[in-house]
N, C-alpha and C positions, 0 to 999 in steps of 0.2 A: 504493500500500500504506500510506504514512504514512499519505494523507489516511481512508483507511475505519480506521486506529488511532482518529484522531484522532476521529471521527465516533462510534463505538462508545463511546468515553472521555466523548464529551460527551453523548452518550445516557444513562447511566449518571447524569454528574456532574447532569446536570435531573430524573434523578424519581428520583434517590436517596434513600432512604427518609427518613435525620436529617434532612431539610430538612423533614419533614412533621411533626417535632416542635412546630413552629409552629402544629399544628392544637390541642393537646390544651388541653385547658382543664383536667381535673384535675391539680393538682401535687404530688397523691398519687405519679401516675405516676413521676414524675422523681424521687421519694423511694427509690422502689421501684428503680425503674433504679440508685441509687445505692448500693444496699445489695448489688446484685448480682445482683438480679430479671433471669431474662431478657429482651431485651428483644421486644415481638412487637408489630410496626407494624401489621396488618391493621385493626385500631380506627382508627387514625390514616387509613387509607387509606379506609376505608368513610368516615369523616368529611367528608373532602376530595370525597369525591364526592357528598356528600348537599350540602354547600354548594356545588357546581356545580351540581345540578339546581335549587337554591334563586334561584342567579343567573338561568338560564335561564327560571324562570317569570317571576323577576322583571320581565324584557327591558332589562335595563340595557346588559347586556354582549354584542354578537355570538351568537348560540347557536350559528354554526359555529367559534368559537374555543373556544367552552369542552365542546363536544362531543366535539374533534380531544383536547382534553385528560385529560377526560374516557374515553376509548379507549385513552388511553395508560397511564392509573391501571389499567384494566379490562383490560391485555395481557399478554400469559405473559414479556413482558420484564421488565413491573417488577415481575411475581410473583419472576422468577428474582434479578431485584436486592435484592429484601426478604429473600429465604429466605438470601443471599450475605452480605448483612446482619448478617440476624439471629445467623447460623451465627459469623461473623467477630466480633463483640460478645461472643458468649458466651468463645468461645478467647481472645482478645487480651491477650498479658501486659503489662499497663501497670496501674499503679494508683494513678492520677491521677484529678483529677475527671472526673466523666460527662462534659462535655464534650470533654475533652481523650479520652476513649477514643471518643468518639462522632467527633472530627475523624479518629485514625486508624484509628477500623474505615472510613470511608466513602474513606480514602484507598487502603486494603488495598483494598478492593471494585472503585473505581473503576479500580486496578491490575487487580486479575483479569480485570475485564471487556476492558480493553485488549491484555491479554494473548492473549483467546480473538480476537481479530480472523481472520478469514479460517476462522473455524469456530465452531462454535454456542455459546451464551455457559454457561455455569457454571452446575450446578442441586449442591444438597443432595438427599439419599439419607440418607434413616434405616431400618435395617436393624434390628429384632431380633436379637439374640444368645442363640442358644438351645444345648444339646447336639447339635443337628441340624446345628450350622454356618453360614454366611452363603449356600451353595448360588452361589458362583461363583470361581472363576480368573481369577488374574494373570499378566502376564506382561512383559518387559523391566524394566529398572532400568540403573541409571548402568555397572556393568559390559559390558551388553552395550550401551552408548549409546544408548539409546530411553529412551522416558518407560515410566512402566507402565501398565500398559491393563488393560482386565478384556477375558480372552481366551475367557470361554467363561461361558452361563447354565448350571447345570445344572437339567435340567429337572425341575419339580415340586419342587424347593427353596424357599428360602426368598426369594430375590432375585427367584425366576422367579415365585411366589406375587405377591411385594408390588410386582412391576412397573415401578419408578422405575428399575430400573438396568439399561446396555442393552452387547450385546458392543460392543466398539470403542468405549465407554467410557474418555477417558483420566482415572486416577487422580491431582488434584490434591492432599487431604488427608483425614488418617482422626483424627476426633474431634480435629480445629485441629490437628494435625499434619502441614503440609505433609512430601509427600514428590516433589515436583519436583525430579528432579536428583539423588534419591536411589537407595541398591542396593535391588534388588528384597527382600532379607532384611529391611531395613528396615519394607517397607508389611507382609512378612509378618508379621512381630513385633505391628507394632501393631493390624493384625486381629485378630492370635491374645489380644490384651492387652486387647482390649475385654471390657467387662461390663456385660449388659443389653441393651446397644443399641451400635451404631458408624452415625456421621453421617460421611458420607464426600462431600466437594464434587469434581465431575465435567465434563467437558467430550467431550462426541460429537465424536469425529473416528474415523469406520472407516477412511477412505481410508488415513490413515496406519498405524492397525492393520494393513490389506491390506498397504501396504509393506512393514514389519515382518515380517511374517510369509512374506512371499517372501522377503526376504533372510536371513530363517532357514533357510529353507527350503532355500535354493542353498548355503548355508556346511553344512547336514548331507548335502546331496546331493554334494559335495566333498571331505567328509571319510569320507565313504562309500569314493570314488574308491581316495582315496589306503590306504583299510585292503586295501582289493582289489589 
C-alpha cells in the first residue's frame, strides 16, 4: 500500500505541471501569473510536445523515449494533474511570490494525488449556477463519519446535462474550499453560496458510496425495529 502511495506521488511529482514552466518563452506570462492571472498550463503543454516531435525528426534522441513521454503529456492523468493544478493556484491563500505559491500549489497537488491512492485520482467539475440549481445530492459529513459523496444525479438537471460529475463521486472541495472531514451542512452552505459557477475537485470511489449506504441502510432498518 505505501509502495502504490508512493508511486502515485511520484507520478504526479514528474509531469506536474510548474515544472513545464521551463517551456515558456514569453515573460509576459509570468507577469501575468503575478498579478493574479489564472494560471492555464495547456500552452505550456502543447509546447512541450511540439518540441518532442521536433527531437524525434530530428533523431538525436531514442524516438521510443520520447514517445513513452510524449503519451504521458497526451494522458487523462496529466490532464487531471493540470486541471488539480490549475484549480489549486487559483484558491491558495499565500501571497508571496509566484514562485513560492507555485512550490505550494504543486505540493497541495502532489498531496491530493497521494491521497487518492487505491482509487481514481482527482478531477475538477465546473458546474453553472443557475435558479435551476446544480441538479445533484449529497450525502455523509463528519457527523455521521463518512466523507461526503454526491449520492444521486438528478436526471435532466444540470450536473446530468454537463456530465463531469458522476454518483459515488467523493466531494473533496467547492470553489478551494476543502470540505474533507467536514459536516455535511458545511459543503451545503457552500453550494448554496456559490455564484455563477461552483468548481468543485472530486474523487470516484462508488464502492465506498455502496458501503455507506448499506450501513445507513441497516442503522434505519434498526431503528425501525426498535419504534415497532
Amino acid at each position: 500500500m505505501a509502495g502504490d502511495t508512493k508511486a502515485r506521488r511520484d507520478r504526479a511529482s514528474l509531469i506536474l505541471p510548474c515544472g513545464l514552466r521551463h517551456f515558456r518563452r514569453d515573460r509576459g506570462e509570468d507577469k501575468m501569473a503575478a498579478l493574479g492571472e489564472p494560471v492555464r498550463l495547456e500552452r505550456d503543454i502543447c509546447r512541450a510536445i511540439e518540441l518532442l516531435e521536433k527531437l524525434q525528426r530530428s533523431g538525436e534522441v531514442p524516438p521510443q523515449k520520447l514517445q513513452a513521454l510524449q503519451r504521458v503529456l497526451q494522458s487523462e492523468f496529466c490532464n487531471a494533474v493540470r486541471e488539480v493544478y490549475e484549480h489549486v493556484y487559483e484558491t491558495v491563500d499565500i501571497s508571496s511570490s509566484p514562485e513560492v505559491r507555485a512550490n505550494a500549489t504543486a505540493k497541495a497537488t502532489v498531496a491530493a494525488f497521494a491521497a487518492s491512492e487505491g482509487h481514481s485520482h482527482p478531477r475538477v467539475v465546473e458546474l453553472p449556477k443557475t435558479e435551476e440549481g446544480l441538479g445533484f445530492n449529497i450525502m455523509g459529513g463528519k457527523e455521521q463519519n463518512s466523507p461526503i459523496y454526491i449520492s444521486r444525479i438528478i436526471p435532466g438537471g444540470i450536473a446530468d446535462r454537463h456530465g463531469g460529475l458522476k454518483r459515488g463521486d467523493q466531494l473533496l472541495s467547492v470553489n478551494g474550499v476543502s470540505v474533507e472531514g467536514e459536516h455535511h451542512e458545511k459543503a451545503v452552505e457552500l453550494l448554496k453560496a456559490a455564484q455563477g459557477k461552483v468548481k468543485l475537485v472530486v474523487r470516484y470511489t462508488p464502492k465506498v458510496l455502496e458501503e455507506m449506504e448499506s450501513r445507513f441502510e441497516k442503522m434505519r432498518s434498526a431503528k425501525r425495529r426498535q419504534q415497532n
